[in-house]
C-alpha positions in Angstrom: 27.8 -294.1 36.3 27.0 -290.2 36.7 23.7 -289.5 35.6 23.8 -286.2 33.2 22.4 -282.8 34.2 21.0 -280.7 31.3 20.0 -277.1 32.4 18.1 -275.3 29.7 19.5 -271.7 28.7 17.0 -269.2 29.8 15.3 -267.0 26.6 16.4 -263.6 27.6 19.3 -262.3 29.6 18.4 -259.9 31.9 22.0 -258.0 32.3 22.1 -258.1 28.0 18.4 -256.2 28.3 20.3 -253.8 30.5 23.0 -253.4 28.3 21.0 -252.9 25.7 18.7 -250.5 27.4 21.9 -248.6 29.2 23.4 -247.6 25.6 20.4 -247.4 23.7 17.1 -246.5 25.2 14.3 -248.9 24.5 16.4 -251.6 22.5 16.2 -253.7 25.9 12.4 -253.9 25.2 13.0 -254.6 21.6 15.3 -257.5 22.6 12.3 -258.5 25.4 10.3 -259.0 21.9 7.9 -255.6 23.5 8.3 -254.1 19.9 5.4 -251.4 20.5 6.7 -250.1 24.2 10.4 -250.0 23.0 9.5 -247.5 20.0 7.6 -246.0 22.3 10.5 -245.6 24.6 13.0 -244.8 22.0 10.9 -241.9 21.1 9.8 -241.0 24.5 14.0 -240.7 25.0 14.2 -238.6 22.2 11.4 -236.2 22.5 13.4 -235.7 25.9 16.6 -234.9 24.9 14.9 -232.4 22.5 13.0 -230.7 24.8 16.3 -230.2 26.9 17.4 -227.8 23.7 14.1 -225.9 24.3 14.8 -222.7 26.2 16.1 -222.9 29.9 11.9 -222.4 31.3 11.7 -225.8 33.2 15.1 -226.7 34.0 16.3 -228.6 35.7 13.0 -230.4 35.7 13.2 -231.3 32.2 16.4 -233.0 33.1 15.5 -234.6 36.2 12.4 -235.9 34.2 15.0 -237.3 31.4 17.3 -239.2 34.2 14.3 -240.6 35.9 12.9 -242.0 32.4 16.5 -243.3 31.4 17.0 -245.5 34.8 13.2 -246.5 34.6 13.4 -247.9 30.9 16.8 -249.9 32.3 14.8 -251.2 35.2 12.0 -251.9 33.1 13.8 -253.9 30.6 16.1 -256.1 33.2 12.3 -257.0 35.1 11.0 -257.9 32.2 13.4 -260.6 30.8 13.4 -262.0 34.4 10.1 -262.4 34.0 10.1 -263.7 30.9 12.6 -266.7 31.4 10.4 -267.5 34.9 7.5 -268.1 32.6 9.7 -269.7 30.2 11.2 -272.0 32.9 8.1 -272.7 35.7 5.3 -272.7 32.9 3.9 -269.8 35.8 2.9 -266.3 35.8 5.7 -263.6 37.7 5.9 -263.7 41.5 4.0 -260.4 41.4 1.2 -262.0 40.1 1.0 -260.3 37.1 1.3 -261.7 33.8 2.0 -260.6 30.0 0.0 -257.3 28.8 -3.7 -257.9 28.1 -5.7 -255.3 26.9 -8.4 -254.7 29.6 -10.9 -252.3 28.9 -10.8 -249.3 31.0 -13.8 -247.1 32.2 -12.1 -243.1 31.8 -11.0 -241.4 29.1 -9.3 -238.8 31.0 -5.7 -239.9 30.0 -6.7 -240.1 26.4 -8.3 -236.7 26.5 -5.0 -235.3 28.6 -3.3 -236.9 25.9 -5.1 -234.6 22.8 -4.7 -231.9 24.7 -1.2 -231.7 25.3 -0.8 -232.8 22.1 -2.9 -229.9 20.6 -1.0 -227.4 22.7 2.5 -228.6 21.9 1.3 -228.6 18.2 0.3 -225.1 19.1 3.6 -224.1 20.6 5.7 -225.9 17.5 3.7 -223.0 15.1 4.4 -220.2 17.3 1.0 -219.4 18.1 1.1 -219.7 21.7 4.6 -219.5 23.8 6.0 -222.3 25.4 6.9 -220.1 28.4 3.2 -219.6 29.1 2.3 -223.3 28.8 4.9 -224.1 31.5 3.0 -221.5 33.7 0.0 -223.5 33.7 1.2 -226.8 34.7 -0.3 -226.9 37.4 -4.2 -227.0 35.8 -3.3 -230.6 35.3 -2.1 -231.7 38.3 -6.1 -230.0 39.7 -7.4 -231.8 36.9 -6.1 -235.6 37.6 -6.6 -234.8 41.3 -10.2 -233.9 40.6 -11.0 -236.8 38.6 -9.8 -239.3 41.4 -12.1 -237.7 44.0 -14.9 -237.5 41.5 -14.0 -241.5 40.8 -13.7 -242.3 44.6 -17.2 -240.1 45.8 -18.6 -242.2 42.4 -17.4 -245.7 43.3 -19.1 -245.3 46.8 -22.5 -244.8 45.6 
C-alpha cells in the first residue's frame, strides 16, 4: 500500500508578489499583508514619477533614483513572501536571522528631524517661495549633516 504525501501550499507566492510589485508598485507588499509599507511604497512611486515632471535640475538622478526604488520594492516584495512561507512552514525565524517588524525604540531623532525639514522646504518650494533650483544646490548640506552625526555617534559610543 503507498502511504500518502500531503504537502501543504505555502501562504504567499513569491513570483505573484513580484508580479504584483512589477505592474503595480507596492501591491506586492499589500498581498505580503505589509499594509502600511505598501502605501508607503505606492506613494513613494508616485511622488517619484511626479517629481520626474518637475523641471530638468536633477536629471537624470531623479530617474536613476525612480529605477533604483522600482527594482528595490520588487526585491523587497519577492524576500518577503519567501520569508513569510519559511515561518509559515519551519515554525522559525528567516535564515538572516531577522524576524517580522518590531518596533524598537531608537536613540536619534536625526531622521525624524531630516524628515520635517525636507518636508518644510518642499512645502516651501510647492508655494513658490523659495525655488526648487536652489534647493537642489544645497544637497549636499545633508549629506555633511548625516556624515556628521555618525562621527559624533561613534566619538559618543566610545566614551
Amino acid at each position: 500500500m503507498v502511504d500518502k504525501v500531503v504537502y501543504t501550499k505555502p501562504p504567499k507566492s513569491p513570483v505573484l508578489a513580484g508580479i504584483l510589485s512589477f505592474f503595480f508598485p507596492g501591491t506586492g507588499s499589500l498581498y505580503n499583508r505589509e499594509y502600511m509599507k505598501g502605501i508607503l511604497y505606492i506613494l513613494v512611486f508616485a511622488g517619484l514619477v511626479t517629481l520626474q515632471t518637475q523641471g530638468d535640475a536633477g536629471q537624470p538622478f531623479k530617474g536613476l533614483i525612480l529605477g533604483g526604488f522600482y527594482f528595490f520594492q520588487i526585491i523587497d516584495a519577492v524576500l518577503v513572501a519567501k520569508a513569510i512561507n519559511q515561518k509559515a512552514l519551519t515554525g522559525e525565524a528567516p535564515k538572516n536571522g531577522e524576524d517580522f517588524a518590531v518596533a524598537v525604540k531608537g536613540g536619534s531623532i536625526l531622521w525624524g528631524a531630516i524628515l520635517i525639514a525636507l518636508g518644510a522646504i518642499f512645502l516651501l518650494g510647492n508655494f513658490d517661495i523659495i525655488d526648487y533650483d536652489t534647493i537642489w544646490r544645497f544637497w549636499p548640506v545633508l549629506v555633511i549633516g548625516i556624515g556628521g552625526k555618525i562621527i559624533y555617534d561613534y566619538y559618543r559610543r566610545d566614551k
